[in-house]
C-alpha positions in Angstrom: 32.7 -5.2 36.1 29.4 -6.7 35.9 28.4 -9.4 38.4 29.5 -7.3 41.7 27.1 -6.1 43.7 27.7 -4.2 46.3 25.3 -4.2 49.6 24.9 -3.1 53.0 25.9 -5.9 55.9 24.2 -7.6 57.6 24.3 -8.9 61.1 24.6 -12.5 59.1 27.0 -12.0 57.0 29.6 -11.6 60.6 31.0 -15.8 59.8 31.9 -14.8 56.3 33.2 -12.1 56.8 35.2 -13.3 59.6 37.1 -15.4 57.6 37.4 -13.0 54.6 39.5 -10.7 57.0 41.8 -13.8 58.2 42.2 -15.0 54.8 43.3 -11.2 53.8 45.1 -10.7 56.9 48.9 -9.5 56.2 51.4 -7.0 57.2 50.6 -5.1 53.6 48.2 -3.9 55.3 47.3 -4.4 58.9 49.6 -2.9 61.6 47.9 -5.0 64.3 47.5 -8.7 65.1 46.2 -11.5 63.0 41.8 -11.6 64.1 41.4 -14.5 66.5 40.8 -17.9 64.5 37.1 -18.2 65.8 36.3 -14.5 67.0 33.0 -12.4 65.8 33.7 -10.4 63.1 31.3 -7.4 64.2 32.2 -5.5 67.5 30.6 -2.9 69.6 32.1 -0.2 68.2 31.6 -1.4 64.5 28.3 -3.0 63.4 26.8 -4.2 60.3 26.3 -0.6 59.1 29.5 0.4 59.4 30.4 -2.2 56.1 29.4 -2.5 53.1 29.7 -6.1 51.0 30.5 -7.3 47.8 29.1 -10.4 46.4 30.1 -11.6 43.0 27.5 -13.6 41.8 26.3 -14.4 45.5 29.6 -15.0 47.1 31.5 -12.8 48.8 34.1 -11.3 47.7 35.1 -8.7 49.8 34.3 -5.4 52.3 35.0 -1.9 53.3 34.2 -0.3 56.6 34.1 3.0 57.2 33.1 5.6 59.6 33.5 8.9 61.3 37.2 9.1 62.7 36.2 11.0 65.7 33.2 11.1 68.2 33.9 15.2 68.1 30.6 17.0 67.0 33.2 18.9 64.6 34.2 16.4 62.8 30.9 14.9 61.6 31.4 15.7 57.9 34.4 13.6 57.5 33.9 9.7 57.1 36.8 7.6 56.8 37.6 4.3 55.5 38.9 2.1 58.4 39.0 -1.4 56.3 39.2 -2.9 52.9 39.9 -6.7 51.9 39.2 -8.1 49.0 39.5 -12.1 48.7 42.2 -13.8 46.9 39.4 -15.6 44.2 38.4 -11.8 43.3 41.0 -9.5 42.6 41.9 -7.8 39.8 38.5 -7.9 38.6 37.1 -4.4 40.1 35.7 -5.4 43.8 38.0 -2.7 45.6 37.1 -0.1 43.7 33.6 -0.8 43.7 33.8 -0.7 47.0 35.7 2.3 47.5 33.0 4.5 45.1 30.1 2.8 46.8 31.5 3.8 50.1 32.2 7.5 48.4 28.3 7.1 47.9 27.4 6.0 51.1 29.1 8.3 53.0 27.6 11.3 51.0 24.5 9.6 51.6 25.0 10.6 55.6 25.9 14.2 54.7 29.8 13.8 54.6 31.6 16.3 53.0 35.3 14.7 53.3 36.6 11.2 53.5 40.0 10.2 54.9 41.9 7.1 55.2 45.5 5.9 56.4 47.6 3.7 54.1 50.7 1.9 54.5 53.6 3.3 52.6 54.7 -0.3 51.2 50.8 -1.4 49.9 51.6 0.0 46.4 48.6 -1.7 45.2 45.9 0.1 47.6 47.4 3.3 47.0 46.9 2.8 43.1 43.3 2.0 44.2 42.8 5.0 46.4 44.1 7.1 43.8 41.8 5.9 41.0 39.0 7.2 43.3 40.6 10.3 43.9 42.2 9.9 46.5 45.5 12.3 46.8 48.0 12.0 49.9 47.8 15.0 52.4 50.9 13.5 54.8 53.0 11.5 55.7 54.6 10.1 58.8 57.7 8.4 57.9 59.0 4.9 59.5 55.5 5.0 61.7 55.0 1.6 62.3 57.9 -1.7 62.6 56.4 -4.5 60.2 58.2 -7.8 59.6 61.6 -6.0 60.8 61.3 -2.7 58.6 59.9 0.6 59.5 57.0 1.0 57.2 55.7 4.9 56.4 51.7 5.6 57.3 50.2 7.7 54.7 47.5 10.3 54.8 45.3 10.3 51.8 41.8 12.1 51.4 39.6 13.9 49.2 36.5 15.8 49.0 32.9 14.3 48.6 
């Protein structure tokens, strides 16, 4: 879709997207707590360049974080996506996926050979997404997590770079 642009964070950009990821926060997705009304969105252990951004003309409209799943020196060619929220205002209109191939990009970019992520059984439409980038599922573990008072599969996807 023309009008996204998809960008590297920036250390500004932690308000916005702080209230992107509350206003995306939901069980679909997350298995932990809702973020804390007025807490930073960038940590210690993920910084600005551990994101991209997508604007549509200028605004955001959503984000994607990934990174290496393990500190281990053998595991440095696989990068996996850790995050992805897309506002309300902008979906169906090709954000995720941008973000997902400019991530498949990025990571590349870095020397990564593999990328990973973990879905949630129940998230139909992120797994359509992850599949339209190639994504296949490599395992499952069934009734992982407890999510609004069902047991709710975690799902292995992945594919080569």
């Amino acid at each position: 879709m023309s009008g996204i642009r998809v960008r590297a964070a920036l250390l500004s950009d932690d308000t916005a997207l702080a209230r992107l990821d509350r206003a995306t926060w939901s069980t679909l997705h997350a298995v932990s707590p809702p973020p804390e009304e007025h807490g930073d969105f960038f940590s210690e252990r993920f910084g600005p360049d551990a994101y991209l951004v997508a604007e549509v003309d200028a605004r955001p409209a959503g984000f994607i974080r990934f990174a290496p799943p393990t500190s281990l020196a053998s595991n440095t060619h696989v990068r996996q996506i850790q995050g992805l929220a897309v506002d309300g205002w902008a979906r169906g209109r090709g954000v995720g996926l941008e973000l997902v191939m400019a991530a498949l990009e990025a990571a590349r970019g870095q020397g990564a050979r593999r990328m990973t992520l973990r879905v949630l059984g129940h998230n139909t439409p992120a797994r359509r997404l992850y599949e339209a980038a190639g994504f296949t599922v490599e395992g499952v573990l069934p009734g992982e997590f407890r999510l609004d008072g069902a047991y709710v599969d975690d799902v292995f996807m992945g594919r080569a770079l």
